[in-house]
N, C-alpha and C positions, 0 to 999 in steps of 0.2 A: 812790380812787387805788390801795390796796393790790389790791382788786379785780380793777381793769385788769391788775396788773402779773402777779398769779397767772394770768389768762387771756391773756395774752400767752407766758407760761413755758409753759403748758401747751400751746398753740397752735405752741410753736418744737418741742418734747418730740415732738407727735405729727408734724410737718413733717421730724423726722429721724430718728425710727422708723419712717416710710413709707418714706424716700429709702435706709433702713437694709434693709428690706424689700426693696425693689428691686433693690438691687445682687445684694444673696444670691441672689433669686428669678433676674435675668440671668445669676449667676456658674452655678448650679446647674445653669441652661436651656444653657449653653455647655459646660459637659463634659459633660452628660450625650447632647450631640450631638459634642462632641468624641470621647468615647467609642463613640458608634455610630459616625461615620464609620472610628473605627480598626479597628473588629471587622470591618467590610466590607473595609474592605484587606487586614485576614488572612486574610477566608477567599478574598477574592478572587484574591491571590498564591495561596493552596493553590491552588485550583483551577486555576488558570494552571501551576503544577507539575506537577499531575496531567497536564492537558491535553499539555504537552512532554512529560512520558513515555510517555505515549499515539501522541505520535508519529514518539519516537525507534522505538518498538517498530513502527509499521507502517512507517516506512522500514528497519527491518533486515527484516522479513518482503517489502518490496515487492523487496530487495535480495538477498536469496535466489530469491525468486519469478523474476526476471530472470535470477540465474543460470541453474538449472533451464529456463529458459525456452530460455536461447541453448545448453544440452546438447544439450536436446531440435532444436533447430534444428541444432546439428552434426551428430545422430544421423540427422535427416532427410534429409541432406545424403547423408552415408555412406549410409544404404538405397539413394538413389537411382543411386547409383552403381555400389550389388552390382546393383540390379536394372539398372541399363546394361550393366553384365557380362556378365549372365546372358540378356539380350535377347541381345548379340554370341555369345557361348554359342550357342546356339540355332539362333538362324543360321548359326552353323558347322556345326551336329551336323544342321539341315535341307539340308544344302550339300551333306555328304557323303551323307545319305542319299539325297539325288539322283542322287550319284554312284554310289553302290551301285545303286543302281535302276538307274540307264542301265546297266552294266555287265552288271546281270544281265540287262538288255533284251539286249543286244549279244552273250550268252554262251550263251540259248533255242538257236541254230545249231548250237553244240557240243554238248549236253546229252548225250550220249550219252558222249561223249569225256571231258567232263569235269564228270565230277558230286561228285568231290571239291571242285571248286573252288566248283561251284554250294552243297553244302552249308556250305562256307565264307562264300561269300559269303549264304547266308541265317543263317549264326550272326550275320554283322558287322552283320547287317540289323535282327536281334533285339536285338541289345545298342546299336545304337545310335536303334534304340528306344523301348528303356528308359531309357538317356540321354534322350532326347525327352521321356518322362513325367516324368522327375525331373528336369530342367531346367522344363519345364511347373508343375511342383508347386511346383517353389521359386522360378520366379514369382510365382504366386498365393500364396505366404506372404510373400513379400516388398511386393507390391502391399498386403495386407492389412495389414501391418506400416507401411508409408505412409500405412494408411488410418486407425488405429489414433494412429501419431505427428501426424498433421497434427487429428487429432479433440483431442490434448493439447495440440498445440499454438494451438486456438485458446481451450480452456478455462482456458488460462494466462496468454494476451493480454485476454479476458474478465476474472480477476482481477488482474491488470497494473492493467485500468484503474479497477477497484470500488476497488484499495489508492492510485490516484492520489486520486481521487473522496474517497477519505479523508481522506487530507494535506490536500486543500483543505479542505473542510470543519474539519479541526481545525485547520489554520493561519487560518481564517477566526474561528473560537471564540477564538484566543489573541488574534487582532489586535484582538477587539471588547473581551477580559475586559483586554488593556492599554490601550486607551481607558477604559476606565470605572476601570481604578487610575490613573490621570492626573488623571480626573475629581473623583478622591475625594479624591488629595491634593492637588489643586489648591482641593477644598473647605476641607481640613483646613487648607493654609496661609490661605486667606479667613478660615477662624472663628478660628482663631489669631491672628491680625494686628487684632481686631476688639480682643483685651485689652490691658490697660497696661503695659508693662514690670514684669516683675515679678509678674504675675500669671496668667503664662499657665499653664497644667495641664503634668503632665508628659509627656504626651505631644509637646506643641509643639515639645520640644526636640530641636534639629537638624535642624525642618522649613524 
């Protein structure tokens, strides 16, 4: 009888140093995943911070880029305008040179008579001319300058759209790394909610 009773004691002994085992071995197994789930959410906030700075800084460079962008479109604006000028220009100065020409077609009869006038009228012929080539010239710097702003202006719409191209992509990086910290404290309140009152880790608290 005493027999029994010792192997009965002993048999309860080891039934709740197993059950004693167990609980530690669950409580140990649950923070020490409580724990990792929380390292993940900090580094995953970090990096969700990083990511917003990342692209606060390409929305102020995309937002300069546009400024620069619409200069240069005013600029192109205005050239086209001097070169509208200077086409009217031109045309004038080809108007009268016509008119000089007819004149001095029409003045051949007199020459004799009046050659004062004829060497006048070949100075005004000369100098408007010259006028001609430098209206000519500042043409062609001007077209060139057109050629020149509209080459900037399309390698500025070209990074316009590489700095959109970005945004997306890191507003797409933030959208995914805030799913996955939803994820994780939706985990962390699961494994939390799993212990007894009173025993949950400190991390649990205020989830």
């Amino acid at each position: 009888m005493s027999s029994l009773g010792r192997s009965l004691n002993l048999g309860l002994v080891l039934v709740v140093v197993l059950l004693t085992a167990g609980t530690v071995g669950a409580t140990m197994f649950y923070q020490y995943s409580v724990d990792s789930l929380d390292q993940q959410n900090e580094q995953l906030r970090e990096r969700n911070e990083a990511l917003e700075q990342d692209l606060s800084q390409t929305r102020q460079n995309l937002s300069a880029t546009q400024a620069e962008l619409q200069e240069l479109n005013s600029s192109l604006e205005r050239t086209r305008g001097d070169v509208s000028q200077v086409a009217n220009n031109l045309e004038d100065t080809e108007s009268q040179l016509e008119s000089t020409q007819s004149e001095l077609s029409s003045t051949r009869s007199e020459l004799q008579e009046t050659e004062s006038n004829l060497r006048d009228a070949r100075n005004r012929i000369s100098e408007l001319t010259a006028t001609l080539d430098e209206l000519e010239e500042q043409r062609n710097r001007l077209e060139n300058q057109i050629d020149d702003l509209e080459t900037d202006n399309e390698e500025l719409e070209e990074t316009n759209a590489e700095l959109e191209a970005q945004i997306e992509t890191l507003q797409s990086d933030i959208d995914d790394l805030e799913d996955r910290v939803d994820d994780l404290e939706s985990d962390l309140r699961r494994a939390c909610s799993e212990f007894e009152d009173g025993n949950e880790p400190a991390v649990c608290s205020g989830v």
